[in-house]
C-alpha positions as CSV (number, residue, x, y, z in Angstrom):
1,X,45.6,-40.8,59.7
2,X,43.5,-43.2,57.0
3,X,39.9,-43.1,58.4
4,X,37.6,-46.2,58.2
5,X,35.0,-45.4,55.3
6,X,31.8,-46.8,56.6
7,X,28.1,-46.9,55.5
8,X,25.3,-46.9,58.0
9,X,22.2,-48.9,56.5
10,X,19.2,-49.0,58.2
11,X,15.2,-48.5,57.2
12,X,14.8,-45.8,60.3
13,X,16.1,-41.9,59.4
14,X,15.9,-41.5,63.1
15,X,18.6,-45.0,63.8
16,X,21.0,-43.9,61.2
17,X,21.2,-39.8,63.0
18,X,21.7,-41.9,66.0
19,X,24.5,-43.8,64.5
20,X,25.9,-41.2,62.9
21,X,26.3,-39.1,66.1
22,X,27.5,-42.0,68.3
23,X,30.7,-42.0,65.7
24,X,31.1,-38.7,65.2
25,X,34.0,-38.2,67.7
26,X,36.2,-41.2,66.5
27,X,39.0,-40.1,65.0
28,X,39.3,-43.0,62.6
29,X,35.8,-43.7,61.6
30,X,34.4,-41.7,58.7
31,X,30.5,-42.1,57.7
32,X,30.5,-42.0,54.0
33,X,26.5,-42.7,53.4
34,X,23.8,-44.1,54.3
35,X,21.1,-46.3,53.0
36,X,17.5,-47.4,53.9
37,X,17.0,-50.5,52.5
38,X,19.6,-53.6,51.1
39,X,18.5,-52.7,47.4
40,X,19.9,-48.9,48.4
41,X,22.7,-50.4,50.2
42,X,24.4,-52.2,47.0
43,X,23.9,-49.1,45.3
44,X,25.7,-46.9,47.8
45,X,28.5,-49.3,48.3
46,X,29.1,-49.6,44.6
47,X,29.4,-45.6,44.3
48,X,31.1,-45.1,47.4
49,X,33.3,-47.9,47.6
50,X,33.2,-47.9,52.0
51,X,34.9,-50.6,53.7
52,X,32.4,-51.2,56.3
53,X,28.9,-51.6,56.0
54,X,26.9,-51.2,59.2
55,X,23.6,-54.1,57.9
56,X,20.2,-53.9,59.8
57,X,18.4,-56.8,59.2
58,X,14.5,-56.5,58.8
59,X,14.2,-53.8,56.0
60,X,11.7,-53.2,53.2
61,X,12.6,-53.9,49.8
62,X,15.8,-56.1,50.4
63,X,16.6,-57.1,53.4
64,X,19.8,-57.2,55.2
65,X,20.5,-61.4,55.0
66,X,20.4,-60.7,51.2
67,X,21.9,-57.7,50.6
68,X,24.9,-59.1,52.9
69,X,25.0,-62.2,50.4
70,X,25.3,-59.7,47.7
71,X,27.9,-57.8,48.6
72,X,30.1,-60.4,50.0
73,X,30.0,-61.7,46.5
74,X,30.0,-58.8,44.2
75,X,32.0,-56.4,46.4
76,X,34.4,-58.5,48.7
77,X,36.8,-55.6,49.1
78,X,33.8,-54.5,51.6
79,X,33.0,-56.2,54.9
80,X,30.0,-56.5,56.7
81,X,28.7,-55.7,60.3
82,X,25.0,-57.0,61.2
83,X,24.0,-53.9,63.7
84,X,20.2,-54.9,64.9
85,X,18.3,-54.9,68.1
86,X,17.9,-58.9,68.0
87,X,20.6,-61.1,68.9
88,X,19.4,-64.8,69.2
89,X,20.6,-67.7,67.0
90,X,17.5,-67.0,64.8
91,X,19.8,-63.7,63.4
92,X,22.8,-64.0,64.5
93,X,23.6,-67.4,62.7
94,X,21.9,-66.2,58.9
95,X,23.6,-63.1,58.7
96,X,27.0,-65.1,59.4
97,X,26.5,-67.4,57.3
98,X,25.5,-65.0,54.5
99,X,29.0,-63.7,55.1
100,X,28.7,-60.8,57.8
101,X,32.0,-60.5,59.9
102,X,30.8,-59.6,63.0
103,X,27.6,-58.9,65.0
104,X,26.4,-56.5,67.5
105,X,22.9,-54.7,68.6
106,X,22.1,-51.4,68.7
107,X,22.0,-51.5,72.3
108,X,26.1,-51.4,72.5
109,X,28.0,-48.3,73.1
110,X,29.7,-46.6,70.9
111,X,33.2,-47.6,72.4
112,X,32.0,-51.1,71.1
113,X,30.7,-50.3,68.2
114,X,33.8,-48.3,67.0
115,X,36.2,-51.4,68.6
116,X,33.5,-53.6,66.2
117,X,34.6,-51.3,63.3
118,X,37.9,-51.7,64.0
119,X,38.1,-55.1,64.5
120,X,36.4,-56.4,60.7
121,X,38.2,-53.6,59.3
122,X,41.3,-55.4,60.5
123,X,41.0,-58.4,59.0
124,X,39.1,-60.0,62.5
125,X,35.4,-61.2,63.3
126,X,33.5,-59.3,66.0
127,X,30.5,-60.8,68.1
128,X,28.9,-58.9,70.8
129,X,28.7,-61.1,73.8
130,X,25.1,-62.2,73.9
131,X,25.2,-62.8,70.0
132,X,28.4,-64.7,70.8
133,X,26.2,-67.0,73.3
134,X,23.6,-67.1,70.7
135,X,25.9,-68.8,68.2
136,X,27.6,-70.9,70.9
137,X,23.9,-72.5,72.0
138,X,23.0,-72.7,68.3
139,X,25.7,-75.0,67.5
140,X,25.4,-77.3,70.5
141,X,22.1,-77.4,69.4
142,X,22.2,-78.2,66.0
143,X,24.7,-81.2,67.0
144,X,22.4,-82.9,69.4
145,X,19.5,-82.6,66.3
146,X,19.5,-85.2,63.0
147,X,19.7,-84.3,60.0
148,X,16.2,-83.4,59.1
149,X,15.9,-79.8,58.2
150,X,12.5,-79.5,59.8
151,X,14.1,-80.7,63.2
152,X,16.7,-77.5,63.0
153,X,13.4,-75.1,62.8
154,X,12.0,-72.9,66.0
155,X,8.1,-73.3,67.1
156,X,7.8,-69.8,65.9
157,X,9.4,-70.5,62.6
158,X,7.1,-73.7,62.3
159,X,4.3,-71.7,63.0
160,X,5.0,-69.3,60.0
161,X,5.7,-72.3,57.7
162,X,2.3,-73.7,58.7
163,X,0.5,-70.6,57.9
164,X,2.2,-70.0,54.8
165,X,1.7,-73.6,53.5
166,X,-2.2,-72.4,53.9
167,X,-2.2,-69.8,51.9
168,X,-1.8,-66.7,54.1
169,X,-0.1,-63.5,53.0
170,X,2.5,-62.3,55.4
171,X,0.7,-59.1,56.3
172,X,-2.2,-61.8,57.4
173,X,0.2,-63.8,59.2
174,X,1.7,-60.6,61.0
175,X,-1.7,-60.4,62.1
176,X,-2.0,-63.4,63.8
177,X,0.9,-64.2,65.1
178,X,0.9,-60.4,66.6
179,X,4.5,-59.7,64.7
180,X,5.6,-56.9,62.4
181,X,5.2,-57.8,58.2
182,X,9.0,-57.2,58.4
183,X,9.7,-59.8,61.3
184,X,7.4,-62.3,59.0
185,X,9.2,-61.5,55.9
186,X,12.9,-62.1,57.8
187,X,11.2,-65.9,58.6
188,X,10.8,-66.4,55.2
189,X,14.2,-65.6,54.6
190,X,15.2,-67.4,56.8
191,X,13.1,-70.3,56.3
192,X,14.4,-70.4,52.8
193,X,17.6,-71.0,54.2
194,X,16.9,-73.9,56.3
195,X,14.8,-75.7,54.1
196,X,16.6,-75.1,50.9
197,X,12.7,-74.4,49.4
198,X,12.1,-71.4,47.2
199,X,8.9,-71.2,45.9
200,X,5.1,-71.6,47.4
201,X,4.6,-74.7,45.4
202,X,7.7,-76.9,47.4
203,X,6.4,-75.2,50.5
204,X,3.0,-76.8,50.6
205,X,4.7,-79.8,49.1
206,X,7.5,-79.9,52.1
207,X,4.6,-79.3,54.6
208,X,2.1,-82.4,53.5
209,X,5.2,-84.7,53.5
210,X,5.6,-83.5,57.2
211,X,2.3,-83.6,58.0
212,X,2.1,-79.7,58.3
213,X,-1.1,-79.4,56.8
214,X,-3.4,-81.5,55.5
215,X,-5.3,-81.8,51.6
């Protein structure tokens, strides 16, 4: 029996044994590498070639949303399954739009993680069911809104967006808003997203039109 390559990535040693063991009694499912970071990950997957790459999300160096991009464009023999511990619309609906097939936490079990395995390895999508109502109260939510991209952001994301249009570094705004450097950096990303706005410059530009911040 063919066995489903697959390539755990994750920034934690400890997460990927984890994985690793939770998979190591299905029959069909073959870990082929690992990685600790997205930059790592399109490395691994262009040497090893796997068919399924297990994503985390909030990693150092490159982080999941983009390395997910990346492959799905440079390597679409290979499909992608967001594994992280958050599933609200504020993760679930980036990763799918960057091209992830399915989505579930690393609270499942392995009989649904392997059944996620198999199922974007089959040509289906996969959602876990809270990330599944995540998505579903995302897009009711997104209807009821206009247009405006500043009306489709979360207080929390606002509240980066505001202290990044003042000048603070994401370590100082970890600090303040009592969140990990690597939650702050996956608001960025994300914020990127929803704006459209890639530089500091069109930030603080975006947020005086919006009356963010003031000169």
């Amino acid at each position: 029996m063919k066995r489903i390559r697959v390539l755990v990535v994750d920034d934690h040693a400890l997460v990927r044994e984890g994985i690793r063991s939770l998979l190591a009694l299905t029959a069909n499912i073959e870990i082929v590498g690992e990685a600790a970071d997205g930059r790592q990950a399109l490395e691994k997957v262009r040497q090893l070639m796997p068919e399924i790459v297990l994503m985390d999300l909030a990693m150092p160096v490159m982080g999941g949303l983009e390395a997910t991009r990346r492959i799905r464009k440079e390597y679409p023999g290979t499909k992608v399954l967001a594994l992280t511990q958050y599933d609200d619309s504020e993760y679930v609906v980036p990763i799918i739009e960057a091209g992830a097939r399915g989505f579930v936490t690393k609270m499942s079990s392995s009989i649904e993680l392997a059944a996620a395995i198999e199922a974007v390895h089959e040509g289906d999508s996969y959602l876990s069911p809270s990330a599944a109502a995540a998505l579903v109260d995302e897009c009711q939510r997104t209807v009821k809104e206009d247009k405006d991209p500043y009306s489709l952001l979360t207080d929390r994301e606002r509240e980066v967006l505001k202290l990044l249009a003042e000048g603070h570094s994401a370590r100082e705004i970890a600090g303040i808003l009592v969140l990990s450097p690597k939650t702050v950096e996956w608001y960025k990303a994300r914020l990127t997203t929803k704006l459209g706005i890639h530089n500091r410059t069109d930030l603080v530009k975006f947020a005086i039109r919006k009356a963010i911040i003031n000169l």
